[in-house]
C-alpha positions in Angstrom: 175.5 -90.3 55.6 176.9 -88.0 58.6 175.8 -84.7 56.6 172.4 -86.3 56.2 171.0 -88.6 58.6 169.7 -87.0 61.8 172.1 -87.4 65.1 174.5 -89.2 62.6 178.7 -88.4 63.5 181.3 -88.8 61.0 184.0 -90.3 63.6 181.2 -92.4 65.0 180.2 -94.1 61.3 184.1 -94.5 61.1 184.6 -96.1 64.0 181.9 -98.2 63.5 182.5 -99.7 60.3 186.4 -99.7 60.4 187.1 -100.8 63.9 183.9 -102.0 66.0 184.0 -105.0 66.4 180.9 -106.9 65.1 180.8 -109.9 63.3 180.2 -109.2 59.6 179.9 -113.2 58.8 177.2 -113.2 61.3 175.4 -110.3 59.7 175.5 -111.8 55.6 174.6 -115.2 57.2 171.4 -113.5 58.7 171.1 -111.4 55.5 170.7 -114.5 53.4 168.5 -116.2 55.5 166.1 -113.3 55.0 166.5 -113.7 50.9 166.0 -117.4 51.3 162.9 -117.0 52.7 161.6 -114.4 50.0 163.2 -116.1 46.8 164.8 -119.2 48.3 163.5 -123.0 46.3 165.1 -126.1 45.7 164.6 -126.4 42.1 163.9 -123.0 40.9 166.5 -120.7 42.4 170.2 -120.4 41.2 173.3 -119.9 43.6 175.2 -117.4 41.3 179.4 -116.9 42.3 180.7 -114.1 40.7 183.7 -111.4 41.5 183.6 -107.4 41.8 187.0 -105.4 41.5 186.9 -101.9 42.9 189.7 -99.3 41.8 192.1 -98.4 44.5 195.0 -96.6 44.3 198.1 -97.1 46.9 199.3 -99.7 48.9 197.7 -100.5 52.4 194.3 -101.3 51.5 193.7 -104.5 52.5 194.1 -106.8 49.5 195.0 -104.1 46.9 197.0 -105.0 43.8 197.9 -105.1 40.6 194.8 -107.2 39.2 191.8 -107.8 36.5 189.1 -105.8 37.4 186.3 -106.6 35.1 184.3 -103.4 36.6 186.4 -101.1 34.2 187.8 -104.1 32.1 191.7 -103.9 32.5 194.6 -104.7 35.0 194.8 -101.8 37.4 195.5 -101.3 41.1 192.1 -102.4 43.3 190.7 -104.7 45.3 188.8 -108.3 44.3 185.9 -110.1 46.0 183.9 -113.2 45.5 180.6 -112.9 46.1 177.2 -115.3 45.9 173.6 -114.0 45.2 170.7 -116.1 45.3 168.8 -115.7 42.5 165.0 -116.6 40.9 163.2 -115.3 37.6 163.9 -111.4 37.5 165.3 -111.4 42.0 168.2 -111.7 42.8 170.3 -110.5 45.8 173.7 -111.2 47.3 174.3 -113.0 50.6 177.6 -113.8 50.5 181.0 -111.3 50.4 184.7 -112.3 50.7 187.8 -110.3 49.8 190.5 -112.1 47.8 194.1 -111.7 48.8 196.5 -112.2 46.2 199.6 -113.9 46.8 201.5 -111.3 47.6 200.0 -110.2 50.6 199.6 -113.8 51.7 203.5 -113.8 51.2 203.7 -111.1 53.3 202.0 -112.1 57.3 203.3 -108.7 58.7 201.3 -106.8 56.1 198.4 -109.0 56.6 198.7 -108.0 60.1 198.9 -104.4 59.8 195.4 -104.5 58.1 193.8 -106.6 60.3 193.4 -110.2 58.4 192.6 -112.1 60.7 195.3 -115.5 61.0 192.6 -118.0 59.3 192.3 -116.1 56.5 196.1 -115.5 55.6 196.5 -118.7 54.0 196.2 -118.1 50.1 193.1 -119.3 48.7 192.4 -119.0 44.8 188.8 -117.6 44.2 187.7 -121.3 43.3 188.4 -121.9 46.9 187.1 -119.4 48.3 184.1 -119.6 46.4 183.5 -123.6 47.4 183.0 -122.3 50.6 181.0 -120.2 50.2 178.6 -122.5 48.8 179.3 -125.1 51.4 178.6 -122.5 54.0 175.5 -121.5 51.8 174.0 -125.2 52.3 175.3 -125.3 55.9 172.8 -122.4 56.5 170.2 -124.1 54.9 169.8 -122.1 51.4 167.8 -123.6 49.5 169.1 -123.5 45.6 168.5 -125.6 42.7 172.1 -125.1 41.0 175.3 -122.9 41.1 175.9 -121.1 37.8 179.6 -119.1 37.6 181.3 -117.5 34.7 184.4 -118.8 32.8 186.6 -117.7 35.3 185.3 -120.3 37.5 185.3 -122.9 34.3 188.9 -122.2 32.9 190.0 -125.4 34.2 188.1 -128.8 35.5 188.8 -128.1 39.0 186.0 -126.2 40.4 183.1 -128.2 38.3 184.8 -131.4 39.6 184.1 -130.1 43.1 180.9 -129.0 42.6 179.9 -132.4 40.9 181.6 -134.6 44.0 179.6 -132.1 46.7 176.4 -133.4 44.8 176.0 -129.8 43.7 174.1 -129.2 40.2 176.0 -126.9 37.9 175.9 -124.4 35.0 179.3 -123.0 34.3 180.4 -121.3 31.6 183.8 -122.6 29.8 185.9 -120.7 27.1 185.8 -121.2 23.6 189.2 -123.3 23.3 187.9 -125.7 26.1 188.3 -129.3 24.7 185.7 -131.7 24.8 184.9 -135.4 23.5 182.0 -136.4 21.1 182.8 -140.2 22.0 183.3 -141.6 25.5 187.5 -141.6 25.9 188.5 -145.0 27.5 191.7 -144.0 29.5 194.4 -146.9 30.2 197.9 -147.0 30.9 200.4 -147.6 28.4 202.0 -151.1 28.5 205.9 -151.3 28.4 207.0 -153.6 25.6 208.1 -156.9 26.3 212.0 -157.1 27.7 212.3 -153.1 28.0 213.4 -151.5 30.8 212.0 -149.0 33.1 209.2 -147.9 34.9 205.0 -149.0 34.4 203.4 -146.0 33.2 201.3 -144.2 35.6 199.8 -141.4 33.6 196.7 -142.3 31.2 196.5 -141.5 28.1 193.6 -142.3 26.0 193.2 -142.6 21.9 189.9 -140.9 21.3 191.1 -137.0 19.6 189.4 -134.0 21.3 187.8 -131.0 19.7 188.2 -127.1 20.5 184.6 -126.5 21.2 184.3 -123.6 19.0 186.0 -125.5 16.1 182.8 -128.2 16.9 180.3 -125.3 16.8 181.2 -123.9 13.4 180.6 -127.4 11.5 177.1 -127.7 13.0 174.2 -127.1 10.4 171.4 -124.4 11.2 169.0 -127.0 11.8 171.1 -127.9 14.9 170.5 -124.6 16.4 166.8 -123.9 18.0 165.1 -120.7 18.7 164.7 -120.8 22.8 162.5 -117.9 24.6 164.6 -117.5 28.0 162.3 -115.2 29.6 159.9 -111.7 29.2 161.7 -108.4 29.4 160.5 -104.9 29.1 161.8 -104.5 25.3 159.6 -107.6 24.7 160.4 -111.8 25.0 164.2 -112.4 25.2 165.4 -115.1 22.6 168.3 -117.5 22.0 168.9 -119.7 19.8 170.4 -122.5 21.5 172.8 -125.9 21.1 173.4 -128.5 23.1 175.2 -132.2 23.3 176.3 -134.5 25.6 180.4 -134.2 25.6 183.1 -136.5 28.0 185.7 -134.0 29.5 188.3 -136.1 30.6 190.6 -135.2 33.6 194.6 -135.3 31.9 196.3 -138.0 32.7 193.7 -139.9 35.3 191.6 -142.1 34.7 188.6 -140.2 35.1 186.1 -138.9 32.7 182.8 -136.5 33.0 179.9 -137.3 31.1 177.8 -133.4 31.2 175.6 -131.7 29.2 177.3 -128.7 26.5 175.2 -125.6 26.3 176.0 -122.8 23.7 173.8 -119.8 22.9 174.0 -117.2 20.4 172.4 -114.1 18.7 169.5 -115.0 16.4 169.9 -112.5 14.3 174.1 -112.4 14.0 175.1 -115.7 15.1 177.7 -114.2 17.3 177.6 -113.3 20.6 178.5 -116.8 21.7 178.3 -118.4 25.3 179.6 -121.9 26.3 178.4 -123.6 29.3 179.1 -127.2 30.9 176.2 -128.5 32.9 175.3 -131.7 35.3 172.2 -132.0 35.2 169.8 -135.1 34.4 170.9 -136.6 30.8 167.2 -136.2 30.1 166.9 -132.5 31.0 165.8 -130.4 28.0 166.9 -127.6 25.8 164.5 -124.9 27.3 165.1 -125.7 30.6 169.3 -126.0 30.3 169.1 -122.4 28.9 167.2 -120.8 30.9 169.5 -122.0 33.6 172.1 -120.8 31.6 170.7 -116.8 31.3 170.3 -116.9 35.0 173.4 -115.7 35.6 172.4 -112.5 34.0 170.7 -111.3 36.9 174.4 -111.3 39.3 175.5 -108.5 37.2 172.2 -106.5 37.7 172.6 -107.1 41.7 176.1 -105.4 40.9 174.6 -102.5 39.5 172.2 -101.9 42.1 174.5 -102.6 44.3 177.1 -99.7 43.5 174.5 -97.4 42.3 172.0 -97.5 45.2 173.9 -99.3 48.0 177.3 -97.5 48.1 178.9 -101.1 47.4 182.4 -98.7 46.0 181.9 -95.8 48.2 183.9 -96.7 51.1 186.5 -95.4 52.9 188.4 -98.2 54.5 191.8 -99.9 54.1 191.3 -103.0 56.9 190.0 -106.4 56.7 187.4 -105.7 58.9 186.1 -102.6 57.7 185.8 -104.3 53.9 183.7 -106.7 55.7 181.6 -104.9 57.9 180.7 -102.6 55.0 180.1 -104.8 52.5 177.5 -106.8 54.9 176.0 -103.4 55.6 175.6 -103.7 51.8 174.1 -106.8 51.5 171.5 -105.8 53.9 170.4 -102.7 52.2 170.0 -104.9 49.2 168.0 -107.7 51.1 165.7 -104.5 52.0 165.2 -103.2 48.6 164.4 -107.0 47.5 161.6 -107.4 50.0 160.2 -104.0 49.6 160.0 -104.4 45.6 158.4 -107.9 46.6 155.7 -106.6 48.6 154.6 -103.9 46.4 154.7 -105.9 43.3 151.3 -106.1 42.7 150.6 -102.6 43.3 153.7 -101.1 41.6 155.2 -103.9 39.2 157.6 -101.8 37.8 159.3 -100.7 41.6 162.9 -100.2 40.9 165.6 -100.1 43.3 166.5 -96.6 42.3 162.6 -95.8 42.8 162.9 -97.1 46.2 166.1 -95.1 47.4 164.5 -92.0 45.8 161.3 -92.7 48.1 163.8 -93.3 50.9 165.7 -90.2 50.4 162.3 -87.8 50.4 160.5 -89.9 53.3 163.3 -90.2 55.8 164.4 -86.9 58.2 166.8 -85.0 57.1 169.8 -83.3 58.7 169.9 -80.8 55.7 167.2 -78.4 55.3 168.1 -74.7 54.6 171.2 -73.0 53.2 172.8 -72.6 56.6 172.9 -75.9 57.1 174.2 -76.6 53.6 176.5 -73.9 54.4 177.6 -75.6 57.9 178.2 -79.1 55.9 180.2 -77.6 53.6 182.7 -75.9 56.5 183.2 -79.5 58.1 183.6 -81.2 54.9 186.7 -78.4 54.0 187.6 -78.5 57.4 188.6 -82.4 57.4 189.7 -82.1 53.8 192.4 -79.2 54.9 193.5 -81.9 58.0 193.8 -84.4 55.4 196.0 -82.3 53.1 198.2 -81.3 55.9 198.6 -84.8 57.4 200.2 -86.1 53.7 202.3 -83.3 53.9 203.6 -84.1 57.3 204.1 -87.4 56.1 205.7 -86.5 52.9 208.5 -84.4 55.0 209.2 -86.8 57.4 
């Protein structure tokens, strides 16, 4: 941005994202009160949580660690967020951005300190946690959503669809394969001691009803189960589905507690594979079409990924503090609200107005600091210049 943007400064961008201090919370809540008015509705839009790791190598980048990043698909050193995006038909943008900290810098308050976490946030939180508030903070601002949809890392356990159902929060969540439902209502109780024996009442339930491995369920249902669904119109022509569902109890181990949702499995028409398994809360009498479409929504959270870290710069940052993560990935957020409006108001004009379009436009329309060979030249003699300070500082640092 500094070798491009008129009157821009290197040190200045610096210092404003790494150490100014604005409040980035403020900005994303401002951010998604501009998408909610564009794309925000109480029954059509979905609240979509979903994380983004980012490759980092070393050690004192705030939250950096040995962890899944599904961005390249393996355990490797980075950095994890949780983010929310708001999300209706084909738009979708994020509004939402928190870092994760694993336990080992929560461990560790003087390294929390050194990058800047601020004391409220040292506290470990999972990413079910972190993501609750998110959404609470979503309806505190007034979003107006329909349901929250989330990926099986959200659905590996009962814990963070419990919490959405007790918030009064609709939900589409996807669960694993060897997730264990009931085809019959389970009736928990508590075992009764026999008569003249000694020891404790039982305070566990149990319950006599067997459960089932829902992929073990799926492969003894008939053809005829399955229906054709058409989710939505895409550019290589109508996306279809073919699409099971059935009302299942899960039951919450040893409570007495039991959850009577909808079970929503999709796969590949033509293969039968590609399989995805969703628990839902919605109405009993909510149909097929309408539980998957809900279900594909969540489609579109990866796409505001892409755009994100192709056309906003959501990787390209050069921070290790709390703060700075913050502060640019708000920055980020905005950009993308931008895009979203501007791809809104010329739909009708351009329909096909991408967000890559867009930043192409940009990057012709806007002044330029660039413009001849000398100046490409004089670029290129700061850029070696800080490289060279860079290369001598690590060797400083190495000798001492």
């Amino acid at each position: 941005m500094s070798q491009n943007v008129v009157d821009a400064d290197h040190e200045s961008l610096q210092n404003f994202i790494s150490d100014s201090k604005w409040n980035a919370q403020a900005v994303m809540d401002q951010v998604a009160q501009q998408v909610d008015k564009q794309i925000g509705d109480p029954a059509e839009t979905a609240l979509i949580i979903d994380e983004s790791g980012i490759a980092k190598k070393g050690e004192k980048s705030v939250g950096v660690a040995r962890q899944w990043l599904g961005s390249i698909g393996k355990v490797d050193n980075g950095q994890v967020g949780v983010f929310a995006a708001l999300c209706k038909g084909s738009d979708a943008a994020l509004i939402d951005a928190r870092l994760y900290l694993p336990k080992e810098w929560t461990d560790d308050p003087e390294r929390c300190e050194g990058a800047g976490v601020p004391r409220e946030h040292m506290a470990f939180q999972t990413k079910d946690e972190i993501a609750l508030g998110m959404i609470k903070r979503a309806r505190k601002n007034g979003m107006r959503f329909g349901w929250v949809g989330a990926d099986a890392g959200y659905g590996k356990g009962l814990t963070f669809m419990k919490e959405l159902h007790s918030m009064g929060e609709m939900f589409m969540v996807d669960v694993h394969s060897d997730c264990h439902i009931f085809l019959q209502e389970p009736k928990p109780y508590l075992p009764t001691k026999a008569p003249g024996s000694r020891g404790r009442s039982a305070t566990r339930y149990v319950v006599d009803e067997k459960p089932v491995r829902v992929d073990a369920w799926v492969k003894r249902q008939p053809q005829s189960a399955w229906k054709k669904q058409s989710i939505r119109e895409g550019t290589k022509g109508t996306l279809q589905y073919e699409v099971l569902t059935r009302h299942i109890w899960l039951w919450e181990q040893d409570t007495n507690i039991c959850h009577h949702w909808h079970l929503v499995i999709r796969r590949d028409p033509e293969t039968k594979s590609d399989l995805k398994f969703s628990c839902c809360n919605a109405p009993k009498n909510t149909d097929r079409l309408r539980l998957a479409r809900m279900q594909a929504q969540r489609y579109w959270i990866e796409r505001t990924f892409e755009d994100a870290k192709s056309e906003c710069g959501m990787a390209d940052y050069e921070v290790r503090g709390w703060d700075g993560w913050h502060h640019h990935m708000a920055l980020v957020l905005m950009a993308q609200s931008f895009l979203l409006d501007e791809r809104i108001l010329n739909r009708e004009e351009i329909p096909l107005l991408s967000c890559a379009d867009l930043v192409e436009l940009l990057s012709a329309a806007l002044p330029a600091k660039i413009k001849s060979v000398d100046d490409v030249a004089k670029a290129m003699e700061q850029r070696h210049r800080k490289r060279k300070a860079a290369i001598e500082s690590a060797f400083r640092c190495q000798s001492t």
